[in-house]
Backbone atoms as SQL, in Angstrom:
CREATE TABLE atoms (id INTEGER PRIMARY KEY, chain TEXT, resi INTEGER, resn TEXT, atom TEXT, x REAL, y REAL, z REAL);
INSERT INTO atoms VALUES
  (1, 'A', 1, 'UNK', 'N', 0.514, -14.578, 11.454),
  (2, 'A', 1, 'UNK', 'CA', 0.402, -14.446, 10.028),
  (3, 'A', 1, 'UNK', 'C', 0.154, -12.993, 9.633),
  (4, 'A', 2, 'UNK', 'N', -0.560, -11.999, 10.386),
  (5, 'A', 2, 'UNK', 'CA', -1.218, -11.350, 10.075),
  (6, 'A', 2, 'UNK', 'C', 0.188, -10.184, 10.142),
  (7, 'A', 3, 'UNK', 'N', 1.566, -10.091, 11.345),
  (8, 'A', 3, 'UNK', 'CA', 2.519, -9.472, 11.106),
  (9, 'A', 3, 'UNK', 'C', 3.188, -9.810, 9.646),
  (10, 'A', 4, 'UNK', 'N', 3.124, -11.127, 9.743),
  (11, 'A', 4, 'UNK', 'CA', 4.083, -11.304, 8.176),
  (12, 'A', 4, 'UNK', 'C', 3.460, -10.416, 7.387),
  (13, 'A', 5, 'UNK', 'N', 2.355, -10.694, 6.924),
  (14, 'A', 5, 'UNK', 'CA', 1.731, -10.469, 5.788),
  (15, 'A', 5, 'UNK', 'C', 1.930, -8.611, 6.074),
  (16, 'A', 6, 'UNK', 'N', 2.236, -7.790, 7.181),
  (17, 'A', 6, 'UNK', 'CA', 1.862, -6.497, 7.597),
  (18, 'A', 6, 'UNK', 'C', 3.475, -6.150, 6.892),
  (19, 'A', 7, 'UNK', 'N', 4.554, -7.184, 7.434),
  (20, 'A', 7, 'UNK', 'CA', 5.754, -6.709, 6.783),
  (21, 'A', 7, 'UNK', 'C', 5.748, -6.792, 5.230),
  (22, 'A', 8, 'UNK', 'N', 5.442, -7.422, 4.863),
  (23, 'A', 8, 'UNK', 'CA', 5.201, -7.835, 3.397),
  (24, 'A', 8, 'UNK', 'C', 4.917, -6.664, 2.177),
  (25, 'A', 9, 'UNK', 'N', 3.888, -6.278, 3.012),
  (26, 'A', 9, 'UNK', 'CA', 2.928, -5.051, 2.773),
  (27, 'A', 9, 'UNK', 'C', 3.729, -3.943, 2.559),
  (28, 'A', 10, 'UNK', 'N', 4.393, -3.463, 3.906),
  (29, 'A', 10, 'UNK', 'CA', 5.101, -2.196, 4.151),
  (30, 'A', 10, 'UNK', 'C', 6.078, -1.477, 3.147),
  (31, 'A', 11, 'UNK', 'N', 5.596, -0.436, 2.561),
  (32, 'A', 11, 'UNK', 'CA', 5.879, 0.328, 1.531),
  (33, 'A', 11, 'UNK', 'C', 7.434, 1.409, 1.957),
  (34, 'A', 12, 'UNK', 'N', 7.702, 1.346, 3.520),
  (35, 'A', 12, 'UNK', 'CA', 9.099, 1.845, 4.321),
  (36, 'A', 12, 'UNK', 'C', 8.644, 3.266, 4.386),
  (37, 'A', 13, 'UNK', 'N', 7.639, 4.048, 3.933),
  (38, 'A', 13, 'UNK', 'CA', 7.287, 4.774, 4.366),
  (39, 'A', 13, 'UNK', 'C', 5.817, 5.235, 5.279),
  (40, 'A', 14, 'UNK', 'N', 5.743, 4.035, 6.326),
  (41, 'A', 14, 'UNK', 'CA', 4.843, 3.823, 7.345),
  (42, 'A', 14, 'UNK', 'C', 3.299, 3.579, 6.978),
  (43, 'A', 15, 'UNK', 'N', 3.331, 3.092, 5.166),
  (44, 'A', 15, 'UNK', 'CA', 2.030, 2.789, 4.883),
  (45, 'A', 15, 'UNK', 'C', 1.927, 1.379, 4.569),
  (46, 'A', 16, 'UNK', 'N', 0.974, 1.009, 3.972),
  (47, 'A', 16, 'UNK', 'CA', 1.203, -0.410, 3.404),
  (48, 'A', 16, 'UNK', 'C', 0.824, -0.605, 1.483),
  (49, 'A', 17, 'UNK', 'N', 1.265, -1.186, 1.046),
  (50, 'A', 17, 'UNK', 'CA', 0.836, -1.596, -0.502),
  (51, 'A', 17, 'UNK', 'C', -0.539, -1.822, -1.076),
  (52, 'A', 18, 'UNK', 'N', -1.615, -1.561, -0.436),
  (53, 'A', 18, 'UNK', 'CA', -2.425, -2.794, -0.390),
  (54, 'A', 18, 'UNK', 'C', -2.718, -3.774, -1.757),
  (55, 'A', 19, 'UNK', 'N', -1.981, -3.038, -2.958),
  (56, 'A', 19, 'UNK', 'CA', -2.061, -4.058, -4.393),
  (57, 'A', 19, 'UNK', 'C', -1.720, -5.517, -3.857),
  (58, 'A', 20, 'UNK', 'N', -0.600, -5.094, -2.769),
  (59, 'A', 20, 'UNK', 'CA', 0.009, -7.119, -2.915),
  (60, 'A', 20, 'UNK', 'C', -0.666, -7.868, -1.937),
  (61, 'A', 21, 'UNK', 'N', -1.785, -7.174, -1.781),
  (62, 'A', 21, 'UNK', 'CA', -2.764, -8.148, -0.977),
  (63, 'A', 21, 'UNK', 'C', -3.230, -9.523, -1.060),
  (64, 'A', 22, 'UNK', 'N', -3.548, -9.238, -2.377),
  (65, 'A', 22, 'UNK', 'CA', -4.480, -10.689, -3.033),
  (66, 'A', 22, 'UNK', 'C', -3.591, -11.275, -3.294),
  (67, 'A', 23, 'UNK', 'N', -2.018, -10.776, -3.482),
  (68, 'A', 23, 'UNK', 'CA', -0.909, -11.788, -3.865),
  (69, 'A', 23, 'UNK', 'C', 0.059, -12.230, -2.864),
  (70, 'A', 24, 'UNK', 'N', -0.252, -11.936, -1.749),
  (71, 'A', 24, 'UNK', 'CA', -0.120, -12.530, -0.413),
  (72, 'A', 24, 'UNK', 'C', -0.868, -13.530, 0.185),
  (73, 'A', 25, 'UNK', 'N', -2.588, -13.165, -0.009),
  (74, 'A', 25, 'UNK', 'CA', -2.752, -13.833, 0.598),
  (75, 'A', 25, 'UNK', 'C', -3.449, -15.587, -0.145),
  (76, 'A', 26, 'UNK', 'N', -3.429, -15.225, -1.521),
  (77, 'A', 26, 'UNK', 'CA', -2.985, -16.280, -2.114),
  (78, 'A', 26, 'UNK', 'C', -2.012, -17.364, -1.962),
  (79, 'A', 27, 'UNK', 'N', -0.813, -16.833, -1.886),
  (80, 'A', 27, 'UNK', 'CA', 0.542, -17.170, -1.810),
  (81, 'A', 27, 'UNK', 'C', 0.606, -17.945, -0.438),
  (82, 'A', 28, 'UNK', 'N', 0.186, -17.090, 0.853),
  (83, 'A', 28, 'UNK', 'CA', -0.295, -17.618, 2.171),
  (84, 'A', 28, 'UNK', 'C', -1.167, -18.780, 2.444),
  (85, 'A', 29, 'UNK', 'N', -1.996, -18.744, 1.350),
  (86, 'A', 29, 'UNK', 'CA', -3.193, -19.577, 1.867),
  (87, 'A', 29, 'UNK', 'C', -4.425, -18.905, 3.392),
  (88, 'A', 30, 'UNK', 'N', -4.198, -17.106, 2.855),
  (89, 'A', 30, 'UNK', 'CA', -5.026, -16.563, 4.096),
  (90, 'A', 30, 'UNK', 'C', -6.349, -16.923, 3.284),
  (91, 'A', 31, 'UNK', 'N', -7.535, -17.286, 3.622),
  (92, 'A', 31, 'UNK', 'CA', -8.861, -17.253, 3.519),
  (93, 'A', 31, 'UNK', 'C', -10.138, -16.722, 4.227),
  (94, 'A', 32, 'UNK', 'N', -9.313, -15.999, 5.577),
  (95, 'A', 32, 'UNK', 'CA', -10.481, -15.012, 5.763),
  (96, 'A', 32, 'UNK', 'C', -9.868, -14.085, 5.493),
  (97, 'A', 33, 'UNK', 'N', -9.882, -12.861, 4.233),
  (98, 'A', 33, 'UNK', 'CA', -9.309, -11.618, 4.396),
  (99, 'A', 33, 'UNK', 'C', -10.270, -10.820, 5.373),
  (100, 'A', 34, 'UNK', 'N', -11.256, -10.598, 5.380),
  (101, 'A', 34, 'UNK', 'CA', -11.639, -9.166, 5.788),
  (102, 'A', 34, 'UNK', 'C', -11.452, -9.462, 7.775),
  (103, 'A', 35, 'UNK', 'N', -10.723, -10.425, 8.303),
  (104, 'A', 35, 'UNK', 'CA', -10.550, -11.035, 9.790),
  (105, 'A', 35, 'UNK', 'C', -8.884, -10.391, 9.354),
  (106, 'A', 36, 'UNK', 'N', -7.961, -10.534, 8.069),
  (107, 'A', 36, 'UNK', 'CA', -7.046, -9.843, 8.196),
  (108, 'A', 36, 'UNK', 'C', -6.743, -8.679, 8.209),
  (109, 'A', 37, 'UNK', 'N', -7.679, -8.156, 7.704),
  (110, 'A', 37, 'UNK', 'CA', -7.542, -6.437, 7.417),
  (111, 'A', 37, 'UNK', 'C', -7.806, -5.793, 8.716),
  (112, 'A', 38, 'UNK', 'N', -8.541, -6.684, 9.694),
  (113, 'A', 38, 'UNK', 'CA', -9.139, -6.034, 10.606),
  (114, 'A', 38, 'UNK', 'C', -7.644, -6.110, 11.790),
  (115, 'A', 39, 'UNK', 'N', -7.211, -7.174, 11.595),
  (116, 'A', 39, 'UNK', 'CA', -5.458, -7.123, 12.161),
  (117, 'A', 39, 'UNK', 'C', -4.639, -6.155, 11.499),
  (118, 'A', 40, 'UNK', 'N', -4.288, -6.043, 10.307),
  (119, 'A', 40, 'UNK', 'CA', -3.656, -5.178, 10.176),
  (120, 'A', 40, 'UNK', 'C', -3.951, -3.669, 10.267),
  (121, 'A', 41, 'UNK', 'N', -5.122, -3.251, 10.168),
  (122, 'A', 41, 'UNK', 'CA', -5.372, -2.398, 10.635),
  (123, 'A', 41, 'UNK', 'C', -5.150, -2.008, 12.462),
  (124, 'A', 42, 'UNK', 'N', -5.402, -2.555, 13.124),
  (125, 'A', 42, 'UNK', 'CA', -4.632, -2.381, 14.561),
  (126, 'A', 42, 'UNK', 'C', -2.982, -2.651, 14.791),
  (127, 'A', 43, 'UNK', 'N', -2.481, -3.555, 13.723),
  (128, 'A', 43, 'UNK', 'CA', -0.724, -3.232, 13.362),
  (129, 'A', 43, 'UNK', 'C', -0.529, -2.273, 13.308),
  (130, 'A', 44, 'UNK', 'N', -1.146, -1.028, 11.995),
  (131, 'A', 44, 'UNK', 'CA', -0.870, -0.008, 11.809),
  (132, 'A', 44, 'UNK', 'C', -1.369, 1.154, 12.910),
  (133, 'A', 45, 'UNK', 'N', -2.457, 0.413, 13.607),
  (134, 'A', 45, 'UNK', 'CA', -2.624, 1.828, 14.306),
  (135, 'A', 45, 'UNK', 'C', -2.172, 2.463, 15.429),
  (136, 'A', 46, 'UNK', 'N', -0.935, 0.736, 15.984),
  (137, 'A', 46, 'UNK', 'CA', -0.408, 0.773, 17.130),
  (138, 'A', 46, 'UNK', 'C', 0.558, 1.425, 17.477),
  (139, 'A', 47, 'UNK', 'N', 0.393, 2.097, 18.689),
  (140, 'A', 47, 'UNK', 'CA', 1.724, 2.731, 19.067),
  (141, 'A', 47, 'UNK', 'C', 2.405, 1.908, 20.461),
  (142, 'A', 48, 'UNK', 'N', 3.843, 1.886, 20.603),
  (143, 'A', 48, 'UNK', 'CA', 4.300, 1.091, 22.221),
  (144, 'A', 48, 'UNK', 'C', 3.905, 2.357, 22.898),
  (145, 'A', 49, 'UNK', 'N', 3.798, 1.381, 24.172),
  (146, 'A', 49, 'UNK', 'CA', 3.763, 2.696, 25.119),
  (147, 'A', 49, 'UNK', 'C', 5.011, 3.665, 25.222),
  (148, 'A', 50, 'UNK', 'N', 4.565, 5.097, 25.493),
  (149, 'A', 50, 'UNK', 'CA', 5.951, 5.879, 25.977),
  (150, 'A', 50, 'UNK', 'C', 6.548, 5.858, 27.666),
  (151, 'A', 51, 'UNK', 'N', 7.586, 5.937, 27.609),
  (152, 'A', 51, 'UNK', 'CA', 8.597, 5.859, 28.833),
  (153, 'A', 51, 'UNK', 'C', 7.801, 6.878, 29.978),
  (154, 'A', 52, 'UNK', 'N', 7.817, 6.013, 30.817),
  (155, 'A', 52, 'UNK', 'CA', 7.275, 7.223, 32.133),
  (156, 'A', 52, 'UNK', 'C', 8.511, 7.843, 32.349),
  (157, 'A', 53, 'UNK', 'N', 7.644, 9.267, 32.529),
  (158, 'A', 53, 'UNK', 'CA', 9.156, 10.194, 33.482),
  (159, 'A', 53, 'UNK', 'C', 9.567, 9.475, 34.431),
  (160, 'A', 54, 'UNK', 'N', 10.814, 9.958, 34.873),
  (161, 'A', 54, 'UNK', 'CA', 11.146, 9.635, 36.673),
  (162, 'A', 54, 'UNK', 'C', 10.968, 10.661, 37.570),
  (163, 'A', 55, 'UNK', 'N', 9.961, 10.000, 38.362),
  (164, 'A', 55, 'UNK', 'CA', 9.901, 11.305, 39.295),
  (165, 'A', 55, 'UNK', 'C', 10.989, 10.706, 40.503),
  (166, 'A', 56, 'UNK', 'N', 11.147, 12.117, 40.998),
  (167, 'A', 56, 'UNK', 'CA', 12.114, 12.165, 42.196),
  (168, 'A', 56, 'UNK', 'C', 11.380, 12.479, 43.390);
């Protein structure tokens, strides 16, 4: 839930909306927000790992 609601959010320039919060999670039926914020906040803060070199 907590990706949906992260896409939902996403403003396309790597931030999020947070106005359409309450109108997400209304809409959702989320009822713990501050257990969501604490997810989306590690959405946003994540990076994948980077490619190991190849060693020879």
């Amino acid at each position: 839930m907590a990706i949906r609601i992260y896409n939902l959010l996403a403003n396309g320039m790597g931030g999020l909306d947070w106005s359409g919060l309450p109108l997400w999670c209304g809409a959702l039926g989320v009822t713990d927000v501050e257990g969501l914020l604490c997810r989306l906040e590690v959405i946003r803060g994540h990076e994948p790992p980077k490619d190991p070199t190849p060693s020879e």
